[in-house]
C-alpha positions in Angstrom: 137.2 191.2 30.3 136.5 194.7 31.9 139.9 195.7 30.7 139.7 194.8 27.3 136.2 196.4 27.2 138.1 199.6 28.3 140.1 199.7 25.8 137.2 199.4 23.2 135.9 202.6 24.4 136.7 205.4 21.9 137.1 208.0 24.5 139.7 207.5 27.2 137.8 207.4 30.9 138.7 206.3 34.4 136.9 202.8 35.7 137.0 201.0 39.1 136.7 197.2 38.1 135.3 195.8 41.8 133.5 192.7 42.8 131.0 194.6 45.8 132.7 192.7 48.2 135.2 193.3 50.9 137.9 191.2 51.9 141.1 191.2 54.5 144.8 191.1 53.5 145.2 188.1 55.9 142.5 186.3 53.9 144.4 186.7 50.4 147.3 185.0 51.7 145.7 182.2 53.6 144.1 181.3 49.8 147.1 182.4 48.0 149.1 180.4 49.6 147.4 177.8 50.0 147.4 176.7 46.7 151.1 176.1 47.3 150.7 174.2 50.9 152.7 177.0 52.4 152.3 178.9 55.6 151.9 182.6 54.8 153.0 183.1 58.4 156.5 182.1 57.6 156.9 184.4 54.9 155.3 187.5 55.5 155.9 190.4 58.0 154.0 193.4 59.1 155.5 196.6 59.4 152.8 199.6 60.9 155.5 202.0 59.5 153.6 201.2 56.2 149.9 201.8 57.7 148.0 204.8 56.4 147.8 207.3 59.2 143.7 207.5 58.7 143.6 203.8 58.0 139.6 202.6 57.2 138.0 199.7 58.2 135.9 199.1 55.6 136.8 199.5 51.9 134.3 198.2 48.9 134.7 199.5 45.2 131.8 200.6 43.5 131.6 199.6 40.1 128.9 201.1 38.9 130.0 203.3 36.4 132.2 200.4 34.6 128.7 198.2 34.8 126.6 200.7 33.1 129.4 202.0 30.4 131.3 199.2 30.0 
């Protein structure tokens, strides 16, 4: 839906579509794959080559901008 709205808009602007909440890689592919009875273990590696040299602990989009305009 937010996507579509953006397009309706007659002037082209940036939006951050979040939900508010925060959640962890590991638990995306615990549900993900879940819905496929497999073990995300088995089919996933980690590499900390690919980790963000300031890596944050916390990350939440605010989406307040696409809730007021949008």
């Amino acid at each position: 839906m937010a996507m579509w709205l953006m397009l309706q808009q007659d002037v082209p602007d940036d939006y951050v579509v979040a939900t508010g909440e925060t959640h962890s890689v590991q638990e995306f592919l615990e549900i993900a794959f879940g819905y496929v009875n497999l073990n995300w273990k088995n089919y996933v590696e980690f590499d900390v080559r690919y980790l963000r040299p300031t890596e944050v602990d916390l990350l939440i989009g605010d989406a307040t901008k696409a809730k007021q305009k949008l």
